[in-house]
Biotite code that builds the C-alpha atoms (Angstrom):
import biotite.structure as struc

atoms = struc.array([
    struc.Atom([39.541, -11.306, -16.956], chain_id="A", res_id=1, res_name="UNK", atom_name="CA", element="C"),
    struc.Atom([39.983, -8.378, -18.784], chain_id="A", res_id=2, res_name="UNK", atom_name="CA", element="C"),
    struc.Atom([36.549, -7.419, -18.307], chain_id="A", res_id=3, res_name="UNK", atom_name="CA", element="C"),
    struc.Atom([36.945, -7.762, -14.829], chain_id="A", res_id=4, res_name="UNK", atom_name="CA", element="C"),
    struc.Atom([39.891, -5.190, -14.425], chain_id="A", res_id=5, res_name="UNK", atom_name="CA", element="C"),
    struc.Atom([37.824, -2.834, -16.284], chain_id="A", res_id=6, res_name="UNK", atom_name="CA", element="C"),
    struc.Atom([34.586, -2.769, -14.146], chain_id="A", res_id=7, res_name="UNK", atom_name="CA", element="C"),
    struc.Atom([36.642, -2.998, -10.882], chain_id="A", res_id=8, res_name="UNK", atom_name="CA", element="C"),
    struc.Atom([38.620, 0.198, -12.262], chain_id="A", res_id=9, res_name="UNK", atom_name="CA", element="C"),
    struc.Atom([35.061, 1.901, -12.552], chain_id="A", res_id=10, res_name="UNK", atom_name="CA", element="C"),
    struc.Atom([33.467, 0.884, -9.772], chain_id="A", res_id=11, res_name="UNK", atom_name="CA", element="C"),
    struc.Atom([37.141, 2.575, -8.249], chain_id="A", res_id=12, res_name="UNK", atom_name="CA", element="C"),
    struc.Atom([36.722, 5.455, -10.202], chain_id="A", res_id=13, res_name="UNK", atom_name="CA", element="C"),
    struc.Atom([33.363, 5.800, -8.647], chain_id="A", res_id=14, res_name="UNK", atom_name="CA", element="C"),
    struc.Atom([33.952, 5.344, -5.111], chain_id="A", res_id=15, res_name="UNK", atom_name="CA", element="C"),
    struc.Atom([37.083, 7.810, -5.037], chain_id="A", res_id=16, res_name="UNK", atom_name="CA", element="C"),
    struc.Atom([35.019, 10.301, -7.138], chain_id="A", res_id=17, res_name="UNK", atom_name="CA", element="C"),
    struc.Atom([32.327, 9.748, -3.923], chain_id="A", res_id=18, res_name="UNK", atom_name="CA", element="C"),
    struc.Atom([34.868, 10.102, -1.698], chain_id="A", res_id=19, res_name="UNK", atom_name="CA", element="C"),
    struc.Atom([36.543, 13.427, -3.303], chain_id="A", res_id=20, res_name="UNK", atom_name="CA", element="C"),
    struc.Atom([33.116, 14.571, -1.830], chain_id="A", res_id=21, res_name="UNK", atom_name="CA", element="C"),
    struc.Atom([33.807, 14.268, 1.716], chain_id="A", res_id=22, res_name="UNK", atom_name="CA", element="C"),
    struc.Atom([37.230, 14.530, 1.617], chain_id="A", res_id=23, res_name="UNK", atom_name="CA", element="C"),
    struc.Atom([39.200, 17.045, 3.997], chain_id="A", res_id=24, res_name="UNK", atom_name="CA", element="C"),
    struc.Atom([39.181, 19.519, 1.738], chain_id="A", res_id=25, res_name="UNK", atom_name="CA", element="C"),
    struc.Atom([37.768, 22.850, 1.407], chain_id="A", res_id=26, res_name="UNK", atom_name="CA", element="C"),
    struc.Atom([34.584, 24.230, -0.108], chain_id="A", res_id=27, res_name="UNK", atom_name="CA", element="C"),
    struc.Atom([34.229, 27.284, -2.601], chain_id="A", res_id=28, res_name="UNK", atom_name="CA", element="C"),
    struc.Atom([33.209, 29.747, 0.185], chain_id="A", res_id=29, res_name="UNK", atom_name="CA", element="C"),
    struc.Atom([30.666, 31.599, -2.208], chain_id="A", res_id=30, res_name="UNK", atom_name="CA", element="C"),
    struc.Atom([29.152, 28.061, -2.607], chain_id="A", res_id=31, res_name="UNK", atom_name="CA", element="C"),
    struc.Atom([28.601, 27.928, 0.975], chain_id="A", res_id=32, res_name="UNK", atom_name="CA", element="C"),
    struc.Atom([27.208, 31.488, 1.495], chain_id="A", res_id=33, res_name="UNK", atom_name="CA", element="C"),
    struc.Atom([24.922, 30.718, -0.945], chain_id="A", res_id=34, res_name="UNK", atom_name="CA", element="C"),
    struc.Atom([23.399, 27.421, 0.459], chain_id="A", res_id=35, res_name="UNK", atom_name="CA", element="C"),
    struc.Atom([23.290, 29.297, 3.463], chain_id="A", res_id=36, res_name="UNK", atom_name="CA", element="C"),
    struc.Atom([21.112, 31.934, 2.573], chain_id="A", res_id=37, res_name="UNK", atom_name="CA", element="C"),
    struc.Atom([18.668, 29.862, 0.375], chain_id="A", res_id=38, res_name="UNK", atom_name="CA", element="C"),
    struc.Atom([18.380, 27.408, 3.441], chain_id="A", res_id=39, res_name="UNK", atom_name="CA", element="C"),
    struc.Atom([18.380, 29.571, 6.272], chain_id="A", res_id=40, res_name="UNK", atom_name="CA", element="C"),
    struc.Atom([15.635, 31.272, 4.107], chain_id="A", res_id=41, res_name="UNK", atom_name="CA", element="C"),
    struc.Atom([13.557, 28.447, 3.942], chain_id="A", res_id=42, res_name="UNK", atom_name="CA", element="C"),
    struc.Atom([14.230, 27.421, 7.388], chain_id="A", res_id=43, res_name="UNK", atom_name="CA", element="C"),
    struc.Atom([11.842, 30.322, 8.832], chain_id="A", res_id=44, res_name="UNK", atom_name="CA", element="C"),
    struc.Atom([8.794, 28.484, 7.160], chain_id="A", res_id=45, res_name="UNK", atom_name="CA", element="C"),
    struc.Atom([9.986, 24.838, 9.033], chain_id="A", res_id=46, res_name="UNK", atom_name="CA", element="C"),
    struc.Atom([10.755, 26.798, 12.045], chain_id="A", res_id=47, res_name="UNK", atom_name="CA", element="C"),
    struc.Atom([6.801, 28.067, 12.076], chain_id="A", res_id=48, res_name="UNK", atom_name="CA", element="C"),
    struc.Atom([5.895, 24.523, 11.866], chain_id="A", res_id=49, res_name="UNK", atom_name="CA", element="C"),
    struc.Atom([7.197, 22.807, 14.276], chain_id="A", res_id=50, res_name="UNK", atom_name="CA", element="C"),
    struc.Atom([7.545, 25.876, 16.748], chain_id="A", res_id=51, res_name="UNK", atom_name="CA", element="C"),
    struc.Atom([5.291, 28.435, 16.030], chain_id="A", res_id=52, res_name="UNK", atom_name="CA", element="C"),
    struc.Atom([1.687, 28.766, 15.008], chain_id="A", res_id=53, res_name="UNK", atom_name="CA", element="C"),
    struc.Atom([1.949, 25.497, 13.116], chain_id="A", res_id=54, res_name="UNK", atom_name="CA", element="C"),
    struc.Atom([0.350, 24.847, 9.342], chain_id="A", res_id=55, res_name="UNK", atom_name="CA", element="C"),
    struc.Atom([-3.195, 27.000, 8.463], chain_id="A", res_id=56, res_name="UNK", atom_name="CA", element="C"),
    struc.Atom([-6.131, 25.201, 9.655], chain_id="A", res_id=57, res_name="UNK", atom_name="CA", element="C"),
    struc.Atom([-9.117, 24.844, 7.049], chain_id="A", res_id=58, res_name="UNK", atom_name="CA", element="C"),
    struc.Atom([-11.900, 27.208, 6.987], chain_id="A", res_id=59, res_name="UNK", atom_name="CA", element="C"),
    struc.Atom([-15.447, 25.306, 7.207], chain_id="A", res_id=60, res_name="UNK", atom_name="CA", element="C"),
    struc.Atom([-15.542, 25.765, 3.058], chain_id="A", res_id=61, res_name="UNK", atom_name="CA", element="C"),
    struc.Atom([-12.572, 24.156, 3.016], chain_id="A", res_id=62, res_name="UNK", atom_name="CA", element="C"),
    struc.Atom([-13.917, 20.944, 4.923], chain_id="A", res_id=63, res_name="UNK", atom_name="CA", element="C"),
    struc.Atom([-17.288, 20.484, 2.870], chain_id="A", res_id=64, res_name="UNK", atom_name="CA", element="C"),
    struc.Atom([-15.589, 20.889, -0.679], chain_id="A", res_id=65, res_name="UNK", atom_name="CA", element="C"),
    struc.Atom([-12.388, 18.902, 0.664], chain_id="A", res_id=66, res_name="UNK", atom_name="CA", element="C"),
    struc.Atom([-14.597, 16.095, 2.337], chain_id="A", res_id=67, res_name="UNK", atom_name="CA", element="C"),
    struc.Atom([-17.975, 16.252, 1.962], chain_id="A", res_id=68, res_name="UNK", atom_name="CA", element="C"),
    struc.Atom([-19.792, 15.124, 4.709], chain_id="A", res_id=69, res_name="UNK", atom_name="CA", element="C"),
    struc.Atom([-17.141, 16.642, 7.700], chain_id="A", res_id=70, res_name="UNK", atom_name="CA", element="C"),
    struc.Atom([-17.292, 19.755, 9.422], chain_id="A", res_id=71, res_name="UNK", atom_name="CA", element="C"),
    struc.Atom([-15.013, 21.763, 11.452], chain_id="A", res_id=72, res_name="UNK", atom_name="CA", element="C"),
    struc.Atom([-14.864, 19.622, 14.692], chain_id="A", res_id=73, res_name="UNK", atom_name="CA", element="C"),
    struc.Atom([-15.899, 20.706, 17.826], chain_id="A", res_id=74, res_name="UNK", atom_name="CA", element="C"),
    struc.Atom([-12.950, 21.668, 20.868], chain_id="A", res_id=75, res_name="UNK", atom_name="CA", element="C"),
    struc.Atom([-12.113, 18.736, 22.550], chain_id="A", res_id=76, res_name="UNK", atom_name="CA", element="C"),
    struc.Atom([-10.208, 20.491, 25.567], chain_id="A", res_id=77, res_name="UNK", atom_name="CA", element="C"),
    struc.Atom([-8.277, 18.455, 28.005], chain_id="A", res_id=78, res_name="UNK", atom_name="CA", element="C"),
    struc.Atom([-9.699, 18.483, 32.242], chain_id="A", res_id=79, res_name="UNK", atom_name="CA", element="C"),
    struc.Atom([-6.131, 18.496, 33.501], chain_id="A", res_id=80, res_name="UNK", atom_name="CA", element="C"),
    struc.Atom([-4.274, 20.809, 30.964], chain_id="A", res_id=81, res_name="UNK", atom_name="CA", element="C"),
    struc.Atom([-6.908, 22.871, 29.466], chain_id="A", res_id=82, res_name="UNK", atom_name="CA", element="C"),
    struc.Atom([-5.397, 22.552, 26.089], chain_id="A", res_id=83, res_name="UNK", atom_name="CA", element="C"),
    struc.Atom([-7.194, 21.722, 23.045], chain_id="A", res_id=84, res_name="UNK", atom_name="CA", element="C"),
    struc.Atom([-6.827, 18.408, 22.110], chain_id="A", res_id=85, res_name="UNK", atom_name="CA", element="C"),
    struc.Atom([-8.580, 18.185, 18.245], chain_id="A", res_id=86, res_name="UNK", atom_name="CA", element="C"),
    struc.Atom([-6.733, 17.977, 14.932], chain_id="A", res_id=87, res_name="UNK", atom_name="CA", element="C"),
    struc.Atom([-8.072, 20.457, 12.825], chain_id="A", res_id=88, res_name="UNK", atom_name="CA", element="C"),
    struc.Atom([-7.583, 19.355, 9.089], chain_id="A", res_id=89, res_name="UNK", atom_name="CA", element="C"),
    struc.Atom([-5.083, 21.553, 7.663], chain_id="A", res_id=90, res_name="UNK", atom_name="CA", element="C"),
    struc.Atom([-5.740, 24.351, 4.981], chain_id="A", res_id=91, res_name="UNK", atom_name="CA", element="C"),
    struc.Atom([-5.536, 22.815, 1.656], chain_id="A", res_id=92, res_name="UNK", atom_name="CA", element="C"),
    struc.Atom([-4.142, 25.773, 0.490], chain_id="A", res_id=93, res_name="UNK", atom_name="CA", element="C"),
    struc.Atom([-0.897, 25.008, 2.572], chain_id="A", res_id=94, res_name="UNK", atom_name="CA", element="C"),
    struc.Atom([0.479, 22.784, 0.496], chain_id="A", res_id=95, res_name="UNK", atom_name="CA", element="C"),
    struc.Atom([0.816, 19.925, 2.800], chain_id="A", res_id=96, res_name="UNK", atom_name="CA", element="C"),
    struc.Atom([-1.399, 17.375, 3.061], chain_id="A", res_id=97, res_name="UNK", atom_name="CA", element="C"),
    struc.Atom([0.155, 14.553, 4.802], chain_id="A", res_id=98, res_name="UNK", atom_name="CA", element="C"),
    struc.Atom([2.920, 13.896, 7.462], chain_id="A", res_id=99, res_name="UNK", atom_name="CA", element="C"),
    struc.Atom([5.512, 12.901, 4.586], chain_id="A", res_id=100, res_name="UNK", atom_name="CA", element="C"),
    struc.Atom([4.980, 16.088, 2.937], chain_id="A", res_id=101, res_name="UNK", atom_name="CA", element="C"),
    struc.Atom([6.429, 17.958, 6.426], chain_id="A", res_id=102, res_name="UNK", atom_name="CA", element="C"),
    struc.Atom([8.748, 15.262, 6.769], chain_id="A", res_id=103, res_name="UNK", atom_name="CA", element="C"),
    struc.Atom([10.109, 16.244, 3.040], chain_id="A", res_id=104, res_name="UNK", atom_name="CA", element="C"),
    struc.Atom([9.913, 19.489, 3.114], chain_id="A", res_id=105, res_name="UNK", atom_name="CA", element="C"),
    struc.Atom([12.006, 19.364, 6.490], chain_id="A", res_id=106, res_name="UNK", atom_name="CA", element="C"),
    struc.Atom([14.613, 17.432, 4.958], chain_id="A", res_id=107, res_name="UNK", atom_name="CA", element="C"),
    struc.Atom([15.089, 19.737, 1.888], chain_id="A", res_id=108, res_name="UNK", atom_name="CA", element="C"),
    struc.Atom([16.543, 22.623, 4.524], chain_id="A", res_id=109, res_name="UNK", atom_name="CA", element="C"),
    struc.Atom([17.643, 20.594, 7.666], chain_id="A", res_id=110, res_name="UNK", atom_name="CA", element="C"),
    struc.Atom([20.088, 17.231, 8.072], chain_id="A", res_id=111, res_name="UNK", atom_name="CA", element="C"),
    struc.Atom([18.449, 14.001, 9.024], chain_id="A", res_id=112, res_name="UNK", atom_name="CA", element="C"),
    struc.Atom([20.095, 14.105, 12.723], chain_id="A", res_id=113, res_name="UNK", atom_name="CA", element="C"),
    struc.Atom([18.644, 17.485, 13.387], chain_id="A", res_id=114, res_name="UNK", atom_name="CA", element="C"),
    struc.Atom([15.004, 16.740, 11.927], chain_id="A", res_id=115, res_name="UNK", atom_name="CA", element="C"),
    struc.Atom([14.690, 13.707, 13.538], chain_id="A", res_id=116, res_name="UNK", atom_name="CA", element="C"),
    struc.Atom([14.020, 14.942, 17.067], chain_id="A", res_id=117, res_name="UNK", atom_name="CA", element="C"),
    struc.Atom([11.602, 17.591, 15.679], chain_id="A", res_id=118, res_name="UNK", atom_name="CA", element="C"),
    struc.Atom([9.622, 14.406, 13.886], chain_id="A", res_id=119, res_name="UNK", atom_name="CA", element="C"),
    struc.Atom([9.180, 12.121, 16.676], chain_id="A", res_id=120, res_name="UNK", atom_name="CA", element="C"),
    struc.Atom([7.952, 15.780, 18.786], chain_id="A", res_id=121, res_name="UNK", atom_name="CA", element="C"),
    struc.Atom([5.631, 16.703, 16.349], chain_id="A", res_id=122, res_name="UNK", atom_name="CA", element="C"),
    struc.Atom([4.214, 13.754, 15.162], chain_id="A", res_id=123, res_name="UNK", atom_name="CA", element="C"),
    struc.Atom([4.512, 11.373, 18.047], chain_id="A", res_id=124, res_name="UNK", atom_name="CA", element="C"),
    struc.Atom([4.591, 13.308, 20.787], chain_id="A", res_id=125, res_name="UNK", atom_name="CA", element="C"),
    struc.Atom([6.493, 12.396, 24.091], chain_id="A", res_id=126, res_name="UNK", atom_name="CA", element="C"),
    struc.Atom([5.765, 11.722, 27.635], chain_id="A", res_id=127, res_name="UNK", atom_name="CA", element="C"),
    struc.Atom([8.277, 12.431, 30.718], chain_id="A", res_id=128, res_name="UNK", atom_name="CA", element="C"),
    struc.Atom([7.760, 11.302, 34.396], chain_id="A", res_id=129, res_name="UNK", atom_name="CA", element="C"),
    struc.Atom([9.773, 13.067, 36.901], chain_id="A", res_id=130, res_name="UNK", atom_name="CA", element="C"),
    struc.Atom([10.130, 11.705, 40.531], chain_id="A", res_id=131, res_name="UNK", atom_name="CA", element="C"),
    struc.Atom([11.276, 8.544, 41.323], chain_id="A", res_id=132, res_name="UNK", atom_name="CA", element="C"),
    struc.Atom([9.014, 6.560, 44.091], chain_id="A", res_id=133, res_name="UNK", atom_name="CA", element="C"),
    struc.Atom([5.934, 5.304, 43.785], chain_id="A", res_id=134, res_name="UNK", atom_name="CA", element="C"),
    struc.Atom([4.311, 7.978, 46.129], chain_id="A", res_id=135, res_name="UNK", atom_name="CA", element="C"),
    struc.Atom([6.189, 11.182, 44.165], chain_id="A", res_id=136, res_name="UNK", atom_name="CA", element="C"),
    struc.Atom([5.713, 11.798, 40.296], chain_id="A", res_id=137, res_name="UNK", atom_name="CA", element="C"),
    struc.Atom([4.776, 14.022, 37.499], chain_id="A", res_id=138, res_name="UNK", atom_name="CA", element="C"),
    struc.Atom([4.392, 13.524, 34.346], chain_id="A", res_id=139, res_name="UNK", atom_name="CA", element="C"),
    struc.Atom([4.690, 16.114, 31.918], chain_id="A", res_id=140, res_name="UNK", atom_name="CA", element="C"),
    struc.Atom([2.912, 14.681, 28.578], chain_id="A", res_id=141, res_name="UNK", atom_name="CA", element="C"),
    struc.Atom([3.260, 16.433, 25.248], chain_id="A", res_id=142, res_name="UNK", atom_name="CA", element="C"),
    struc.Atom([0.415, 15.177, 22.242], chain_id="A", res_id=143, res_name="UNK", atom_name="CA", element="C"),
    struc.Atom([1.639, 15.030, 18.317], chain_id="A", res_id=144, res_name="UNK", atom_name="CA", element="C"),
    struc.Atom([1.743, 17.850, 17.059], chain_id="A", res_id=145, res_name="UNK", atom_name="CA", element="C"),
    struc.Atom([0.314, 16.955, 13.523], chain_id="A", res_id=146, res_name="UNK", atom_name="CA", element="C"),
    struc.Atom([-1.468, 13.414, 12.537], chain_id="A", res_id=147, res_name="UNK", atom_name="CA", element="C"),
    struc.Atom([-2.643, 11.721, 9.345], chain_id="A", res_id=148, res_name="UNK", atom_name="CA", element="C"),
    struc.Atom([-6.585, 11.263, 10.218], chain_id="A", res_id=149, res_name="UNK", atom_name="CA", element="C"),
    struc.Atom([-8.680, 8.153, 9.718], chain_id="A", res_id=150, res_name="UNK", atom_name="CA", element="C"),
    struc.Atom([-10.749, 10.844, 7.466], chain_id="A", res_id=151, res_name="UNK", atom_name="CA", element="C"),
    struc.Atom([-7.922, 11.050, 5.002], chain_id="A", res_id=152, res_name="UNK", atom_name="CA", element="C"),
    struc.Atom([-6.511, 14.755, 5.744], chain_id="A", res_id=153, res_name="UNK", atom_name="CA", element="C"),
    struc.Atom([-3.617, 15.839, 7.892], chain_id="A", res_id=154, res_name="UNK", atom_name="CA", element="C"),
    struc.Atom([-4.231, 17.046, 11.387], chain_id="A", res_id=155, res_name="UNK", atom_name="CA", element="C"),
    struc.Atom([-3.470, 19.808, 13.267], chain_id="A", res_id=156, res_name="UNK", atom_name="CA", element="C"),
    struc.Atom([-3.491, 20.224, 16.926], chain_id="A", res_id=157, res_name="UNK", atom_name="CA", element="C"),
    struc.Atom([-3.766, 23.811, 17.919], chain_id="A", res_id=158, res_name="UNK", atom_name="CA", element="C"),
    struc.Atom([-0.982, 24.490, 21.007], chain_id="A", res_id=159, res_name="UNK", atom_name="CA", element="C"),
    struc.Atom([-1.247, 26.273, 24.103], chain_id="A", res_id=160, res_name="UNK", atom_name="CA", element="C"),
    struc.Atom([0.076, 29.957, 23.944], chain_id="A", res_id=161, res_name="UNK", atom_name="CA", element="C"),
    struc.Atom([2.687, 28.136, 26.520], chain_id="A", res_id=162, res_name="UNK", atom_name="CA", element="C"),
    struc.Atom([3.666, 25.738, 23.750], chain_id="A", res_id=163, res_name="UNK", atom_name="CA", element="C"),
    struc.Atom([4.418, 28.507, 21.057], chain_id="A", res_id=164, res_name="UNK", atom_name="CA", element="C"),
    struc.Atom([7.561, 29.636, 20.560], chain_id="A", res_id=165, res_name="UNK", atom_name="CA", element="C"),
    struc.Atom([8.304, 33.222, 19.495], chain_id="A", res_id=166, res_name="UNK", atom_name="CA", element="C"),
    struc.Atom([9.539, 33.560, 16.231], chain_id="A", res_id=167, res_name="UNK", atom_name="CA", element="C"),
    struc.Atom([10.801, 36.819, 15.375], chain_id="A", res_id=168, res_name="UNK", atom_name="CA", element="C"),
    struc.Atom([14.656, 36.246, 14.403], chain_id="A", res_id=169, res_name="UNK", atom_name="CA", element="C"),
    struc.Atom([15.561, 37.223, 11.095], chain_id="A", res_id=170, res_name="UNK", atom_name="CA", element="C"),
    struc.Atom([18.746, 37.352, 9.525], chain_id="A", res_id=171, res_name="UNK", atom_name="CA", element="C"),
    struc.Atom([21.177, 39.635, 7.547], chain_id="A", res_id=172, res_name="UNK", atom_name="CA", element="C"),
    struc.Atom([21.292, 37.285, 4.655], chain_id="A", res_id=173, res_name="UNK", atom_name="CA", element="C"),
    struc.Atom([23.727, 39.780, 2.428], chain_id="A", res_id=174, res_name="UNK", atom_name="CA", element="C"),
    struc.Atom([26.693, 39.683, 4.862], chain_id="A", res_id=175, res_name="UNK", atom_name="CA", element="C"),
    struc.Atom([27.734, 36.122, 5.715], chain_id="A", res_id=176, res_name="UNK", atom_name="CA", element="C"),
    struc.Atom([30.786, 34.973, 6.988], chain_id="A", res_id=177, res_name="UNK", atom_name="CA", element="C"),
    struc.Atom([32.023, 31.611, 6.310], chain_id="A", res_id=178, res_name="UNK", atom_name="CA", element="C"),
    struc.Atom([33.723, 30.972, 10.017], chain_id="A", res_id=179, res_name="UNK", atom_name="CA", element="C"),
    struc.Atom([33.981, 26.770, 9.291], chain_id="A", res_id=180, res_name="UNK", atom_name="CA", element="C"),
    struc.Atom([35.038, 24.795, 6.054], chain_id="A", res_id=181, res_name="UNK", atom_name="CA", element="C"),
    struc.Atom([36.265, 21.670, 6.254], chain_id="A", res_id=182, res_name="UNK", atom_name="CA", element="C"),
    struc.Atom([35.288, 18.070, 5.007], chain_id="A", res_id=183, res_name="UNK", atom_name="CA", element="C"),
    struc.Atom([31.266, 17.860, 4.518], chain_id="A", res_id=184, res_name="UNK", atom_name="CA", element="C"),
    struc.Atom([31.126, 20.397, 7.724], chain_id="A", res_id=185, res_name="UNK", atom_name="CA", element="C"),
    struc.Atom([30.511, 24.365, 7.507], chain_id="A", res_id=186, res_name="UNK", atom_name="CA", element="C"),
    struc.Atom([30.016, 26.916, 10.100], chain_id="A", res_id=187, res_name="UNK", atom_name="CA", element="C"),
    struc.Atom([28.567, 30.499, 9.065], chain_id="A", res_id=188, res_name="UNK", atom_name="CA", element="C"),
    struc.Atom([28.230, 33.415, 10.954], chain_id="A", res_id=189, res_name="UNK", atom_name="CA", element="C"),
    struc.Atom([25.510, 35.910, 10.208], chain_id="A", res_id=190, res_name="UNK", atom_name="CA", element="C"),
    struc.Atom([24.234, 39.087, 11.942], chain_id="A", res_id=191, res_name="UNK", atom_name="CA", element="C"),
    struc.Atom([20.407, 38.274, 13.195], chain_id="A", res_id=192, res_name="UNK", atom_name="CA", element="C"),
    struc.Atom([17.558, 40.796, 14.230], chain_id="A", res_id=193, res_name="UNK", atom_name="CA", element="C"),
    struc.Atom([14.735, 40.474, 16.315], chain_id="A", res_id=194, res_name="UNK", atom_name="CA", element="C"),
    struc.Atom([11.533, 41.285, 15.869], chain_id="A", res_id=195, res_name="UNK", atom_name="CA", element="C"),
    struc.Atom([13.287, 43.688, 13.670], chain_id="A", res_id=196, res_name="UNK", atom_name="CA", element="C"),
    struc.Atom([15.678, 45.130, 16.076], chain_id="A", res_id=197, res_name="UNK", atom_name="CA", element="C"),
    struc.Atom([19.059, 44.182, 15.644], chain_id="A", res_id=198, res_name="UNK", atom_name="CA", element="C"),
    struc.Atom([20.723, 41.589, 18.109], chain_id="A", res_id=199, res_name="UNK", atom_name="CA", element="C"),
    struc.Atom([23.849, 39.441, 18.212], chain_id="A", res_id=200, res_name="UNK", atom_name="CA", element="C"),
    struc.Atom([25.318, 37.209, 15.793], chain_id="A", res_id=201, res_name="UNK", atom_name="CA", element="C"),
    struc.Atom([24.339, 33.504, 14.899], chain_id="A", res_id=202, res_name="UNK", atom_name="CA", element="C"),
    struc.Atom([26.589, 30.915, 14.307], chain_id="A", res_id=203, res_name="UNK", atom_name="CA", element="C"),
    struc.Atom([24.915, 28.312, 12.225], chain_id="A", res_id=204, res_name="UNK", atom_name="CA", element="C"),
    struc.Atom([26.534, 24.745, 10.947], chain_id="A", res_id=205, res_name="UNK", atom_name="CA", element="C"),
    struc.Atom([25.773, 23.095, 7.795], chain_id="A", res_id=206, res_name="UNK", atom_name="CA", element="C"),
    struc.Atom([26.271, 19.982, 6.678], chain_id="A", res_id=207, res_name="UNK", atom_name="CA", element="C"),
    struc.Atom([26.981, 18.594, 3.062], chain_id="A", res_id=208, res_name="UNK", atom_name="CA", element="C"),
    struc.Atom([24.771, 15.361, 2.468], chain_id="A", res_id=209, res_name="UNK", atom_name="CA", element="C"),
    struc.Atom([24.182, 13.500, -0.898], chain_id="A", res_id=210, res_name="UNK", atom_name="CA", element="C"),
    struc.Atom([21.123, 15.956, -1.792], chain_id="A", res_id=211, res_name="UNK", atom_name="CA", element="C"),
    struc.Atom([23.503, 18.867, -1.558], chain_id="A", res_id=212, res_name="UNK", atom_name="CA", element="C"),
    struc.Atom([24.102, 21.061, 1.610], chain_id="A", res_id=213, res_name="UNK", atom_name="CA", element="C"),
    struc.Atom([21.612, 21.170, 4.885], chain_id="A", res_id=214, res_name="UNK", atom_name="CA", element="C"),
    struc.Atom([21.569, 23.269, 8.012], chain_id="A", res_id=215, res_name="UNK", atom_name="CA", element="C"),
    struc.Atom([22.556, 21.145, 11.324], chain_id="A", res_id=216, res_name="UNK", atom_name="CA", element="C"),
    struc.Atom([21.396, 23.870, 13.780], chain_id="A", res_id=217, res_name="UNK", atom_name="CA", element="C"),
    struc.Atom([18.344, 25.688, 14.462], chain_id="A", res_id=218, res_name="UNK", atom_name="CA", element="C"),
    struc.Atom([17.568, 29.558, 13.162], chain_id="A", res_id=219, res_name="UNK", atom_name="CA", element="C"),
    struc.Atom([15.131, 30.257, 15.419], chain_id="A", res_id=220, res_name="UNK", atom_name="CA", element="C"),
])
C-alpha cells in the first residue's frame, strides 16, 4: 500500500511540475527576447522555402554523382498555366533531402498549428473551384510544392514568378519588446526593414511547446 502512496505522490509531483509549465504565470522576459531572436532568425530560411525561391536545385554534376544514371529532366510546362510542372532534385548541398527533413526543420522555429497549413500547401498542394452551377466554374489548382521522387531524391517544383513571394523583411533583432507574457503565450514587438529600408513594426506571437518556445505567426 505503501508503495502505492509513494508512486502516486510521484507521478503527482510530475504532473504539477508539467503543469507549473503552462501555468498563468509569467516568463523571464530576457528568456523570451532571446527565443525570439534565435527563431525569428531562423525563420527567414523556412520563410524562403515555402514562399520564396524554394530549396537549391542540383546542378547536372550533382545528378550523375548523386544518382547515376539520371539527368537534369527536361521542362515539363503546363498548356493551360504555362508553369513548369517538373521536380527538379534538390541540391545535395542543401541539407535536405527528404520531405521530413522540411517538415523538421519547420517545426524547430514554427508551432505545429502554424506549419501545418504551409505542409499540406507545399507538399500536397490544393485545388479550389469557384462558381457554383454546373455551367459557371473555375478552378484555381495549386501543385506540391516539393515531393519525395520514385528516384529516391526530394523534388522541387520551380514556381511561377506569380507564385513567389517577396522576401525582403528583416528585423531589428537587438531591440525587442516583450508586448505579451502570459501562460505558454508571448507576443513581441520588433522594428522590421524592408529590403533594407526601414518600415513599421511587427508584432509576432510565440508559443511555448514541450521542445521549448516556437513562433505562431509569420515573419515574412
Amino acid at each position: 500500500m505503501r508503495k502505492i502512496l509513494r508512486i502516486a505522490a510521484v507521478i503527482c509531483v510530475a504532473a504539477l511540475a508539467a503543469a507549473a509549465l503552462f501555468s498563468c504565470g509569467k516568463h523571464d522576459e530576457e528568456e523570451i527576447k532571446k527565443a525570439a531572436a534565435e527563431l525569428i532568425e531562423r525563420s527567414y530560411e523556412i520563410n524562403e522555402i515555402f514562399f520564396g525561391e524554394g530549396l537549391p536545385r542540383a546542378e547536372e554534376d550533382e545528378y550523375a554523382s548523386t544518382f547515376p544514371g539520371y539527368a537534369v529532366p527536361a521542362p515539363s510546362i503546363d498548356p493551360e498555366s504555362g508553369d513548369d510542372m517538373t521536380y527538379y532534385m534538390v541540391s545535395p548541398k542543401s541539407g535536405y533531402a527528404r520531405i521530413d527533413d522540411i517538415r523538421e526543420k519547420t517545426l524547430q522555429v514554427y508551432t505545429e498549428e502554424y506549419a501545418t497549413p504551409l505542409f499540406d500547401m507545399a507538399f500536397s498542394g490544393f485545388s479550389v473551384t469557384v462558381g457554383g452551377d454546373d455551367t459557371v466554374r473555375n478552378d484555381a489548382v495549386s501543385y506540391a510544392r516539393y515531393m519525395d521522387t520514385a528516384a529516391g531524391y526530394l523534388g522541387v517544383r520551380k514556381l511561377a514568378d506569380h507564385e513567389v513571394l517577396p522576401l525582403g523583411r528583416t528585423y531589428d533583432l537587438e531591440h525587442i519588446s516583450v508586448v505579451r507574457n502570459r501562460g505558454n503565450e508571448a507576443a513581441v514587438s520588433v522594428k522590421s526593414f524592408v529590403d533594407g529600408k526601414e518600415a513599421e513594426k511587427i508584432e509576432i506571437s510565440l508559443k511555448l511547446t514541450k521542445d521549448g518556445w516556437r513562433l505562431d505567426s509569420p515573419t515574412y
